[in-house]
PQR file with spaces between the fields and no chain letter, atoms N, CA, C, O and H, PARSE charges and radii, in Angstrom:
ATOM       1  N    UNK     1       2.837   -6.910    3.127 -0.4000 1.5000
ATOM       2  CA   UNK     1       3.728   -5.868    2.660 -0.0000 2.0000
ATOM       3  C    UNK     1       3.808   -5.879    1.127  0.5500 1.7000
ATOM       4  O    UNK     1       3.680   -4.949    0.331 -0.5500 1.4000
ATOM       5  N    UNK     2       4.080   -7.319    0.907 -0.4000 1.5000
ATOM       6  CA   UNK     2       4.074   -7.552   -1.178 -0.0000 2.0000
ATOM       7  C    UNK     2       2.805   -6.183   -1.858  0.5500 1.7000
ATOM       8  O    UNK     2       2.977   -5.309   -2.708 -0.5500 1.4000
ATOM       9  H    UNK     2       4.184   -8.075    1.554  0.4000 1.0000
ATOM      10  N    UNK     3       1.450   -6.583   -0.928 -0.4000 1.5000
ATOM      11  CA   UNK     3       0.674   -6.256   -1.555 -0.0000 2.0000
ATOM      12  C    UNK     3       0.238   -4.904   -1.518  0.5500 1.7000
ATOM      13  O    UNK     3      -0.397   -4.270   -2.360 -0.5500 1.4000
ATOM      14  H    UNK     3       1.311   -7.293   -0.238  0.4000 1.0000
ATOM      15  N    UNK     4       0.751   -4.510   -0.230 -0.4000 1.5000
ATOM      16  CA   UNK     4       0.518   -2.934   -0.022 -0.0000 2.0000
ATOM      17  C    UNK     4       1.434   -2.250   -1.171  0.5500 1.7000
ATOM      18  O    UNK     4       0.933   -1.564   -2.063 -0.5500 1.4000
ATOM      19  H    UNK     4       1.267   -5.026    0.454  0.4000 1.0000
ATOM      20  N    UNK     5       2.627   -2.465   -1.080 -0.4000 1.5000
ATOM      21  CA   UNK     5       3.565   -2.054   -2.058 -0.0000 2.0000
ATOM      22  C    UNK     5       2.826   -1.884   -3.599  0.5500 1.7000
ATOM      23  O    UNK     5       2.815   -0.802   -4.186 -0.5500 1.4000
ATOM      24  H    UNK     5       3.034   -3.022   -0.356  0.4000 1.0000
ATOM      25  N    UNK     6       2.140   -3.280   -4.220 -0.4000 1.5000
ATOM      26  CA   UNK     6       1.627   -3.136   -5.711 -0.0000 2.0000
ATOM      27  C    UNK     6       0.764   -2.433   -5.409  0.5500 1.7000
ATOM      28  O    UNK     6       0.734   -1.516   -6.229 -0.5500 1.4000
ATOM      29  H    UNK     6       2.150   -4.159   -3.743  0.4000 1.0000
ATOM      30  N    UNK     7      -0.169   -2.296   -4.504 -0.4000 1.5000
ATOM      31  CA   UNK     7      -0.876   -0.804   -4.286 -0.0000 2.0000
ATOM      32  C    UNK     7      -0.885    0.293   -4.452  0.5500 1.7000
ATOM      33  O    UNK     7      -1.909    0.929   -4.704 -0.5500 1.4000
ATOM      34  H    UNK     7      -0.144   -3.041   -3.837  0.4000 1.0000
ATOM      35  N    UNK     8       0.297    0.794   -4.346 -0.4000 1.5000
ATOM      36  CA   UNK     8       0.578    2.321   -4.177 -0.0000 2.0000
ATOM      37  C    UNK     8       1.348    2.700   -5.698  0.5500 1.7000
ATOM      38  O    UNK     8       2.088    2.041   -6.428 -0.5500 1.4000
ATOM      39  H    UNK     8       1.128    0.277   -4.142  0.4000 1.0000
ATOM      40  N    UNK     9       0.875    3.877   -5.770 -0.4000 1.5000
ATOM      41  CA   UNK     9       1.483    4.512   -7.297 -0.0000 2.0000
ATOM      42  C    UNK     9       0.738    4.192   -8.588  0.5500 1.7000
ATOM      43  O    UNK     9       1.215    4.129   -9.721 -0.5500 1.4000
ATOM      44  H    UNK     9       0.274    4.413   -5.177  0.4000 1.0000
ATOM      45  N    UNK    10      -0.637    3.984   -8.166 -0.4000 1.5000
ATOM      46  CA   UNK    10      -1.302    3.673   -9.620 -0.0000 2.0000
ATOM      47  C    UNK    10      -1.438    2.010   -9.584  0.5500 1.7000
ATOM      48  O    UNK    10      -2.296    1.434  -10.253 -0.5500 1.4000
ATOM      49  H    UNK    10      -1.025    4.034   -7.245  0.4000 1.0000
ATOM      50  N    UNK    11      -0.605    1.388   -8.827 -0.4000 1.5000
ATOM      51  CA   UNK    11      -1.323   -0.278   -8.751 -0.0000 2.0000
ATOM      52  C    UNK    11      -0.839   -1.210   -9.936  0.5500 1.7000
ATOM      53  O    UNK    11      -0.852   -1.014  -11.151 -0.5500 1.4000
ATOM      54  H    UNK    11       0.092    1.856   -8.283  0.4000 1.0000
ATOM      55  N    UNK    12      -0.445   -2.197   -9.247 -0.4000 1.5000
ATOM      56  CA   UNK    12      -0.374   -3.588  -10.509 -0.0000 2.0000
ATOM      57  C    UNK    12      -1.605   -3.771  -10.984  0.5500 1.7000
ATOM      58  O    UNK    12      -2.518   -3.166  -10.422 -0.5500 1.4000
ATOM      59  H    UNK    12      -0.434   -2.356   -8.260  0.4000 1.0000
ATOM      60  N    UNK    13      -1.960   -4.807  -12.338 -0.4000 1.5000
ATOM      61  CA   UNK    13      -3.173   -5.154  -12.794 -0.0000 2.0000
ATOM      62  C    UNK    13      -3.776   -6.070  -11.983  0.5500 1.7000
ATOM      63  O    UNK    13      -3.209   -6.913  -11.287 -0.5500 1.4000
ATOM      64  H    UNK    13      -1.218   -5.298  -12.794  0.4000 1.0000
ATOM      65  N    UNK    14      -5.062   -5.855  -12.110 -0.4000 1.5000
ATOM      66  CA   UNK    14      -6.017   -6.840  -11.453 -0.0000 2.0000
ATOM      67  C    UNK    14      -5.455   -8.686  -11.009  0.5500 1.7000
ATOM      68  O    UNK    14      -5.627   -9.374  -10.003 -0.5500 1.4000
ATOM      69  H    UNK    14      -5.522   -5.170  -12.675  0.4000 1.0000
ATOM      70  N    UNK    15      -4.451   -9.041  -12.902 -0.4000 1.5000
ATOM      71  CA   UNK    15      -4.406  -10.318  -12.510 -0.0000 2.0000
ATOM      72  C    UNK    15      -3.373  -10.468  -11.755  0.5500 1.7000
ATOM      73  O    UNK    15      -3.225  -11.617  -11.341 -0.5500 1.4000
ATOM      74  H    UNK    15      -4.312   -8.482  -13.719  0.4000 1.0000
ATOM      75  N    UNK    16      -2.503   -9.606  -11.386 -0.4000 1.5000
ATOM      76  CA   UNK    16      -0.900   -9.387  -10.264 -0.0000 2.0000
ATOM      77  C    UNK    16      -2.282  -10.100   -8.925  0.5500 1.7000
ATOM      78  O    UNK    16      -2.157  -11.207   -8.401 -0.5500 1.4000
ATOM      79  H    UNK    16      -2.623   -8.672  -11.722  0.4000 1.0000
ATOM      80  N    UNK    17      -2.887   -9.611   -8.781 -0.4000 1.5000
ATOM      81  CA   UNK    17      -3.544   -9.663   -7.282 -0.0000 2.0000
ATOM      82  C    UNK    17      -4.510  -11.015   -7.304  0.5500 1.7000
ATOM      83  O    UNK    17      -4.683  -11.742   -6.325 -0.5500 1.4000
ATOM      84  H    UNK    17      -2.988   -8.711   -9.206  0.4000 1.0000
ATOM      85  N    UNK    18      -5.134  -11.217   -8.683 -0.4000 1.5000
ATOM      86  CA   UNK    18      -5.736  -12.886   -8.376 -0.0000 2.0000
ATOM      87  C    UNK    18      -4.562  -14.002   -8.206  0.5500 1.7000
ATOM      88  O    UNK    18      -4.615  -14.958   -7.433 -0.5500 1.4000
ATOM      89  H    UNK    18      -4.992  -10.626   -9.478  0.4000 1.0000
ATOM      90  N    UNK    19      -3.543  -13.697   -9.045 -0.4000 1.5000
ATOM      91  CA   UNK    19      -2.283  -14.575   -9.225 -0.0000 2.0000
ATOM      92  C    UNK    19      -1.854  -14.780   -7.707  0.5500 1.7000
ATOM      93  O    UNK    19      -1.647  -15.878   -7.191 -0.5500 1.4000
ATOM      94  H    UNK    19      -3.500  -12.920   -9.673  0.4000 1.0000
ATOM      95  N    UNK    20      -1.776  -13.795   -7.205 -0.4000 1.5000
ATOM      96  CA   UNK    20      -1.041  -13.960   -5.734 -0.0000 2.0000
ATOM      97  C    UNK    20      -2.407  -14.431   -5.061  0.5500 1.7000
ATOM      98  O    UNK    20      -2.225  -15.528   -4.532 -0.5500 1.4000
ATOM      99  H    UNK    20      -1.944  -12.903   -7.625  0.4000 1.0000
ATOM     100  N    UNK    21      -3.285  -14.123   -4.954 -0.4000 1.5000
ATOM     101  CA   UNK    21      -4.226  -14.695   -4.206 -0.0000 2.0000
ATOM     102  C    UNK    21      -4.174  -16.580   -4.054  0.5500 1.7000
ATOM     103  O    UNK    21      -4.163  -17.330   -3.077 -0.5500 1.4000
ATOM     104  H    UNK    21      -3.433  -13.232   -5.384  0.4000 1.0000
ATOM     105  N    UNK    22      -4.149  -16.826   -5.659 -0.4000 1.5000
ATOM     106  CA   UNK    22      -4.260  -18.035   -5.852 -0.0000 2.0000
ATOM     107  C    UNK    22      -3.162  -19.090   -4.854  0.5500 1.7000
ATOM     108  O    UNK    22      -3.249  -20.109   -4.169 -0.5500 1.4000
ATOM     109  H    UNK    22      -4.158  -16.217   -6.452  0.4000 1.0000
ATOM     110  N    UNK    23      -2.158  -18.134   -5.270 -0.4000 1.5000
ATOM     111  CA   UNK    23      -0.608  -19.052   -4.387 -0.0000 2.0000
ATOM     112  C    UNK    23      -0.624  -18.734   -2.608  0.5500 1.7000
ATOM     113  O    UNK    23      -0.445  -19.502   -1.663 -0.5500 1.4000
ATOM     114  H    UNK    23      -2.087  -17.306   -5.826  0.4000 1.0000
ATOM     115  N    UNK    24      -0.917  -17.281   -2.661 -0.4000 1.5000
ATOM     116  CA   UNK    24      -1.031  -17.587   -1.301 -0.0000 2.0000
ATOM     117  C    UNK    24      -2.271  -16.571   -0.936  0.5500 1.7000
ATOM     118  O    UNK    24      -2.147  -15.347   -0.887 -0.5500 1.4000
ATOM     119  H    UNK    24      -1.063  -16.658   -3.429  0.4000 1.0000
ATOM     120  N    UNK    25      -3.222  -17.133   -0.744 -0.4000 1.5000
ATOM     121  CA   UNK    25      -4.878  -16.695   -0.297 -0.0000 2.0000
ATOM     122  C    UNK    25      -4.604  -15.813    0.989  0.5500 1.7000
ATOM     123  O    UNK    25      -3.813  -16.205    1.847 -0.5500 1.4000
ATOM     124  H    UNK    25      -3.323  -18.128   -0.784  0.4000 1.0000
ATOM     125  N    UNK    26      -5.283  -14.603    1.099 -0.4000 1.5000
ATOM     126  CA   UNK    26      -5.024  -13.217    1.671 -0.0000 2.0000
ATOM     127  C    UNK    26      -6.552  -13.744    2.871  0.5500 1.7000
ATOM     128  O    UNK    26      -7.314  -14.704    2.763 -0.5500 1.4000
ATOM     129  H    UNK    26      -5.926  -14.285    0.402  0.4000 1.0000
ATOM     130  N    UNK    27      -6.513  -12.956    3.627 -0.4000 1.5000
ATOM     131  CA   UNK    27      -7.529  -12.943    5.002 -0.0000 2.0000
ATOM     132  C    UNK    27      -8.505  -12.318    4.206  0.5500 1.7000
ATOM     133  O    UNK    27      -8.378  -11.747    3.122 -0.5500 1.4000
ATOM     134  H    UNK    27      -5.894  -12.176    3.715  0.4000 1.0000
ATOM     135  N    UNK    28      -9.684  -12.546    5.036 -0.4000 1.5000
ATOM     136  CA   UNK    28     -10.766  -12.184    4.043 -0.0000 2.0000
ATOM     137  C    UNK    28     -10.532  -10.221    4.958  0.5500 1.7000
ATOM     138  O    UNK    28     -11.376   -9.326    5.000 -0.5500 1.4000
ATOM     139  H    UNK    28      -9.787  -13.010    5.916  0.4000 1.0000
ATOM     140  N    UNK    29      -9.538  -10.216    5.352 -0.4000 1.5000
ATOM     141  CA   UNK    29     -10.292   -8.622    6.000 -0.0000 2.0000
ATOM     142  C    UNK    29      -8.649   -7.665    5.737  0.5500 1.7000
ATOM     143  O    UNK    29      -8.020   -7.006    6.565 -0.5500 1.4000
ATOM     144  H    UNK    29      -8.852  -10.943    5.318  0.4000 1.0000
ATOM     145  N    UNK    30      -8.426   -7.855    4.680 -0.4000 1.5000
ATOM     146  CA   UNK    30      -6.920   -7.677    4.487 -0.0000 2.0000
ATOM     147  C    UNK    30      -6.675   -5.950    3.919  0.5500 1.7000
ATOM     148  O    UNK    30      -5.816   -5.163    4.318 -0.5500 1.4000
ATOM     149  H    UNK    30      -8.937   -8.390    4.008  0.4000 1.0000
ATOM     150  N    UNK    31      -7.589   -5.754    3.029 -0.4000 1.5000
ATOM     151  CA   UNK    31      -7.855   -4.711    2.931 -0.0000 2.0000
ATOM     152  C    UNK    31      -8.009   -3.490    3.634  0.5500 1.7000
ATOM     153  O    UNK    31      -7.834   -2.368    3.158 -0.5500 1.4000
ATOM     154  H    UNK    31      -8.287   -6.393    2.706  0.4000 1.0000
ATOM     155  N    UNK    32      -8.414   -3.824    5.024 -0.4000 1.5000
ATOM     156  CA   UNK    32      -9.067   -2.837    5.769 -0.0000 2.0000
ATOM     157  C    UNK    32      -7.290   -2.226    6.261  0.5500 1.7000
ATOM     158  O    UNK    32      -7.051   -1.023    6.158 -0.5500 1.4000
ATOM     159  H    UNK    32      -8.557   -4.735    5.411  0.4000 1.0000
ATOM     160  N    UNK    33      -6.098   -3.286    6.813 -0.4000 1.5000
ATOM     161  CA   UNK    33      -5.395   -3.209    7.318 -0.0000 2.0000
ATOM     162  C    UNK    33      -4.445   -2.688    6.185  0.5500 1.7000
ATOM     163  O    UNK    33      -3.496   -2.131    6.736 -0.5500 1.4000
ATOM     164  H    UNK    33      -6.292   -4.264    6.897  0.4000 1.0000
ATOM     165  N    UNK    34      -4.317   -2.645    4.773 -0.4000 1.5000
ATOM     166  CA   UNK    34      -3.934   -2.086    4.074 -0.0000 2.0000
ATOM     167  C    UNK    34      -3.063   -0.810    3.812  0.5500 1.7000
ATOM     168  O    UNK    34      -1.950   -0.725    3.294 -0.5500 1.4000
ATOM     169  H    UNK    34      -5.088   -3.098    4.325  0.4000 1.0000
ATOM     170  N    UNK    35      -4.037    0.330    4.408 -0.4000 1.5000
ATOM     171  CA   UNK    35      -3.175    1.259    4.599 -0.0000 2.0000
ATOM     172  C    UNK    35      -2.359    1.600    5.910  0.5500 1.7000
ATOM     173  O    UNK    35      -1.854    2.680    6.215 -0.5500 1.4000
ATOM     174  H    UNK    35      -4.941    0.261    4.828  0.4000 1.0000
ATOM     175  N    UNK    36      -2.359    0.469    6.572 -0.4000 1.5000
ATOM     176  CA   UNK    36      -1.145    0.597    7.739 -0.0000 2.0000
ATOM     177  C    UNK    36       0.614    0.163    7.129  0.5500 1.7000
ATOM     178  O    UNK    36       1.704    0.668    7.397 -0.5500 1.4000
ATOM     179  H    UNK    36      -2.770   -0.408    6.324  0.4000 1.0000
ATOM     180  N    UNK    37       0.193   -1.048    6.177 -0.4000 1.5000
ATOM     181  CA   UNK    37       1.439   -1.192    5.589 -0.0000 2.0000
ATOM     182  C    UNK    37       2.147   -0.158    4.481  0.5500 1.7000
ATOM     183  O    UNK    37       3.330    0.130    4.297 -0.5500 1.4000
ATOM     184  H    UNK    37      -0.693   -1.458    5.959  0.4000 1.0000
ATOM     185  N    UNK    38       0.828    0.306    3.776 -0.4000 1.5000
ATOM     186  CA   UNK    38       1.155    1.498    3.160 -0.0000 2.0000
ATOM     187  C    UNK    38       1.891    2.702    3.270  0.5500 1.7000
ATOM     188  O    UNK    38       2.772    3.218    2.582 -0.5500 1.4000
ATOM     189  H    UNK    38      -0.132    0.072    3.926  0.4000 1.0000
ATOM     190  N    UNK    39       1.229    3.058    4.445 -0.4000 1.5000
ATOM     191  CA   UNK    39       2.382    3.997    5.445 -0.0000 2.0000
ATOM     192  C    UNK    39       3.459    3.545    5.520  0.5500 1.7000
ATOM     193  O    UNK    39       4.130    4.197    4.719 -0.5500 1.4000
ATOM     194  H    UNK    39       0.513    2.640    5.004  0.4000 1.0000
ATOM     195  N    UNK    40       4.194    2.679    6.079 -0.4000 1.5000
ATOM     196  CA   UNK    40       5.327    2.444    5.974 -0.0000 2.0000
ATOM     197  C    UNK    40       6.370    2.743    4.838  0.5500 1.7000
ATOM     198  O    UNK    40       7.548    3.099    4.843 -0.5500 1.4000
ATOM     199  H    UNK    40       3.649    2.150    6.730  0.4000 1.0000
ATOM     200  N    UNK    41       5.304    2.403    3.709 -0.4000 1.5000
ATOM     201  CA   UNK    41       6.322    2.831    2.392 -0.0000 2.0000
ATOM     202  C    UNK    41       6.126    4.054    2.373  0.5500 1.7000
ATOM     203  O    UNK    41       6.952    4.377    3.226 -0.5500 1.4000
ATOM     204  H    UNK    41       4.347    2.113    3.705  0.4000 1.0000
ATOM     205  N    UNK    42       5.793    4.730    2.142 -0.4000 1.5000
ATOM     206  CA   UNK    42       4.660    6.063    1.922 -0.0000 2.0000
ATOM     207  C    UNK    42       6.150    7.053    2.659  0.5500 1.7000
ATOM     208  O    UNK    42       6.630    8.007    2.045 -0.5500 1.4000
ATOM     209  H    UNK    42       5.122    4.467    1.449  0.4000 1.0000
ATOM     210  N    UNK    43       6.689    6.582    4.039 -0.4000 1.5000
ATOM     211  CA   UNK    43       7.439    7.216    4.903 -0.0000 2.0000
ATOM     212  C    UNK    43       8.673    7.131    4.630  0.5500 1.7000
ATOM     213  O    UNK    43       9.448    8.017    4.990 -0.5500 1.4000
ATOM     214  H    UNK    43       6.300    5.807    4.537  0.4000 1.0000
ATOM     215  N    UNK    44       9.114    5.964    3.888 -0.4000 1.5000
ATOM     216  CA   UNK    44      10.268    5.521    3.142 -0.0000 2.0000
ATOM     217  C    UNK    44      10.135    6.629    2.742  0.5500 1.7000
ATOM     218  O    UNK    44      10.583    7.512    3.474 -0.5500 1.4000
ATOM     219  H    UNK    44       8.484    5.244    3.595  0.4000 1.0000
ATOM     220  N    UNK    45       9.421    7.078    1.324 -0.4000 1.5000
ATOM     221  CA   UNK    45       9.645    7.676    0.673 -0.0000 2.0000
ATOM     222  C    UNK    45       9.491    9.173    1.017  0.5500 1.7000
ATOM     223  O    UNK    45       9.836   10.189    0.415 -0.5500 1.4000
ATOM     224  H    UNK    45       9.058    6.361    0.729  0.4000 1.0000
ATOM     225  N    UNK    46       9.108    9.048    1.724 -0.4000 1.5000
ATOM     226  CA   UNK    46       9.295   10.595    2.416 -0.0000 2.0000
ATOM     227  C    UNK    46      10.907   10.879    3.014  0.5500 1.7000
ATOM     228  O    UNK    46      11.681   11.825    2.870 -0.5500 1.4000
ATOM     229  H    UNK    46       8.827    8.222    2.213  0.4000 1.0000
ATOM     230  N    UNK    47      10.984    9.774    3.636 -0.4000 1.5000
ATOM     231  CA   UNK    47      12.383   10.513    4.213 -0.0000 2.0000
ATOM     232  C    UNK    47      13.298   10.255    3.047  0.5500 1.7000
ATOM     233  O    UNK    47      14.409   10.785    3.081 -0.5500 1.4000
ATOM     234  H    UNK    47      10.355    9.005    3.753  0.4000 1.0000
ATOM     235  N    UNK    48      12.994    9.564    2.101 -0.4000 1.5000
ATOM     236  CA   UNK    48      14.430    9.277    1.142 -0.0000 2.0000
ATOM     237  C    UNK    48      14.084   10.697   -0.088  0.5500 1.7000
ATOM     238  O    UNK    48      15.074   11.281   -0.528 -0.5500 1.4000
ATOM     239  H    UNK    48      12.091    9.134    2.073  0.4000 1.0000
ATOM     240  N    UNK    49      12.712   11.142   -0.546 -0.4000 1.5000
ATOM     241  CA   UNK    49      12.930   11.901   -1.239 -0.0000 2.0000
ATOM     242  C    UNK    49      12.701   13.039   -1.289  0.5500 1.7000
ATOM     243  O    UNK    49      13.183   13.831   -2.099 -0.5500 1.4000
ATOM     244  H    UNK    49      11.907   10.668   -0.189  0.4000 1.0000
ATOM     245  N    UNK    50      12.023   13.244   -0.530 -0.4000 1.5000
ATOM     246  CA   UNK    50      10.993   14.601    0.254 -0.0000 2.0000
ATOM     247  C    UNK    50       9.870   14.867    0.435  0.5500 1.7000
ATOM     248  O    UNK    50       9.024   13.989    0.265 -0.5500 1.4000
ATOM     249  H    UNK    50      11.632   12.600    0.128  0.4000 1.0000
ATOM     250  N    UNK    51       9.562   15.943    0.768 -0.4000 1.5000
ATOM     251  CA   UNK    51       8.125   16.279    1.055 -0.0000 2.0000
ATOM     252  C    UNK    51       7.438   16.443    0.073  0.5500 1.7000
ATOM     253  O    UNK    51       6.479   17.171    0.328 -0.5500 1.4000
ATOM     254  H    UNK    51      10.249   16.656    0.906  0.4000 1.0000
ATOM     255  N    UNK    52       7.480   16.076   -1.029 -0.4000 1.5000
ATOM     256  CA   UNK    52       6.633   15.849   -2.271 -0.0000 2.0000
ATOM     257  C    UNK    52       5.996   14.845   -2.031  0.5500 1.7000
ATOM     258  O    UNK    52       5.014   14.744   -2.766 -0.5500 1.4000
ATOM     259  H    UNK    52       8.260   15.485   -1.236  0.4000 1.0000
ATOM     260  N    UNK    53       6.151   13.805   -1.108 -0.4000 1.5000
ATOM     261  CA   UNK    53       5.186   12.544   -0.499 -0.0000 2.0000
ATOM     262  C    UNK    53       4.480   13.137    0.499  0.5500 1.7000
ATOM     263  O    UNK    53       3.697   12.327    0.995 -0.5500 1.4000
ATOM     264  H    UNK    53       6.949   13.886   -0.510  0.4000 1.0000
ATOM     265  N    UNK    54       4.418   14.486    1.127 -0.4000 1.5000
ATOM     266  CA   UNK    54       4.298   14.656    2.417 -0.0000 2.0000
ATOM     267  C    UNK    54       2.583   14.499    2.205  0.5500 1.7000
ATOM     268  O    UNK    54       1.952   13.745    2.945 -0.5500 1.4000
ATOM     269  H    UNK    54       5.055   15.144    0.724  0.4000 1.0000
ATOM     270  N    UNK    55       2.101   15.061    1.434 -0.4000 1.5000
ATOM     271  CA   UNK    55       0.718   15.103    0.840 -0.0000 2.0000
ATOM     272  C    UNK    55       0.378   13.416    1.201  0.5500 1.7000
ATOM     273  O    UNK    55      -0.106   13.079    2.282 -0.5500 1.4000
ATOM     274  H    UNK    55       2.613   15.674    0.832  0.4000 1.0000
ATOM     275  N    UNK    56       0.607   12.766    0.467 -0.4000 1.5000
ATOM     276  CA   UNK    56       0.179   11.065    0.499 -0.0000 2.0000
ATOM     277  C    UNK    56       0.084   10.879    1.672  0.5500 1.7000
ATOM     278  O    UNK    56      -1.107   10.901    1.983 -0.5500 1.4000
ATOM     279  H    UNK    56       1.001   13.040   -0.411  0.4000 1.0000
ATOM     280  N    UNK    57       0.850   10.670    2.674 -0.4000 1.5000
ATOM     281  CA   UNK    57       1.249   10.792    4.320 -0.0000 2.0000
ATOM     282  C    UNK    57       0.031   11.256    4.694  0.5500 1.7000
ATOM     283  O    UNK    57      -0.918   10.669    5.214 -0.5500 1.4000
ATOM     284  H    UNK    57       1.818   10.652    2.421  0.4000 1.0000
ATOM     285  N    UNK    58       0.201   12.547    4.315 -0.4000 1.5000
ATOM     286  CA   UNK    58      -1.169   13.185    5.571 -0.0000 2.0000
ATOM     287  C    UNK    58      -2.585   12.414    4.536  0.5500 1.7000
ATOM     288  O    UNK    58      -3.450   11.733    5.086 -0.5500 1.4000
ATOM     289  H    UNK    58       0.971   13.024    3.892  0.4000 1.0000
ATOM     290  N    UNK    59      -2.584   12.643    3.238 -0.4000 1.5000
ATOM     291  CA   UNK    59      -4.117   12.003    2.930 -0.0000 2.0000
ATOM     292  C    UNK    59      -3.785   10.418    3.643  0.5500 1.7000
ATOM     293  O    UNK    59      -4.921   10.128    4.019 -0.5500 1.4000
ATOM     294  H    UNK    59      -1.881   13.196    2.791  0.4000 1.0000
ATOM     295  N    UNK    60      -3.236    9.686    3.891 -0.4000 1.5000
ATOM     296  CA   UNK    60      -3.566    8.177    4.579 -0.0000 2.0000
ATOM     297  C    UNK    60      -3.388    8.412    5.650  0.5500 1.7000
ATOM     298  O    UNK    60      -3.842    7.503    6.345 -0.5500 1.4000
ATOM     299  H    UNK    60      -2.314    9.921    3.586  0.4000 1.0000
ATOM     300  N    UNK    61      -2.902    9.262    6.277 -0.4000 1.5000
ATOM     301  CA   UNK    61      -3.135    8.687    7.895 -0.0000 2.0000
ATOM     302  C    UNK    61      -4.462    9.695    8.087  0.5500 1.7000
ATOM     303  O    UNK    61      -5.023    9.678    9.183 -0.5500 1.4000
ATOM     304  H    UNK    61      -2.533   10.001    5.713  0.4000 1.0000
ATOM     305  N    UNK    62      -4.869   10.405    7.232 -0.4000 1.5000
ATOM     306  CA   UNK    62      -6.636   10.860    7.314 -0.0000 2.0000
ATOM     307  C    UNK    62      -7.548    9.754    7.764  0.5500 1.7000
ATOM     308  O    UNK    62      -8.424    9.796    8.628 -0.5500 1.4000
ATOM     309  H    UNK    62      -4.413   10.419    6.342  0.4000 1.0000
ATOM     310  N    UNK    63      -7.216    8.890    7.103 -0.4000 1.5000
ATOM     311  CA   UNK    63      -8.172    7.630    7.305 -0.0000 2.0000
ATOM     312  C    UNK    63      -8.422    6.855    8.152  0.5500 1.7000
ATOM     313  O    UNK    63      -9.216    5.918    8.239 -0.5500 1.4000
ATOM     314  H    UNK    63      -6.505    8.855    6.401  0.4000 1.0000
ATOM     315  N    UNK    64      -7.060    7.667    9.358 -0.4000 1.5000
ATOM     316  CA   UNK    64      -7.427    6.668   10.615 -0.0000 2.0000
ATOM     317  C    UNK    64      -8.171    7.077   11.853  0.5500 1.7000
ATOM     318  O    UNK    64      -8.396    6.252   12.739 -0.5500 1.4000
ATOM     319  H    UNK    64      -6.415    8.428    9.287  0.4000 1.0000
């Protein structure tokens, strides 16, 4: 969830994601599952601010 979160909106820097790697090492297939946690926020923000997310929503769940 940490990491889906620095994901979305343009992204933390590269070293946000080695740093955390280092402390706590991610599955090698972590990525793929990525935009499932994404959604979750993605929907937050849909219901808290509107359908100005609604776009993001439908482009990620495209992907499934």
């Amino acid at each position: 969830m940490d990491i889906a979160m620095s994901q979305l909106f343009g992204g933390f820097r590269q070293e946000f994601l080695e740093g955390y790697q280092e402390v706590y090492p991610l599955d090698e297939d972590w990525q793929e599952r990525l935009p499932v946690y994404q959604l979750y926020y993605l929907l937050v923000h849909l219901n808290q601010f509107g359908e100005s997310y609604g776009s993001n929503v439908d482009e990620l769940l495209s992907r499934f």
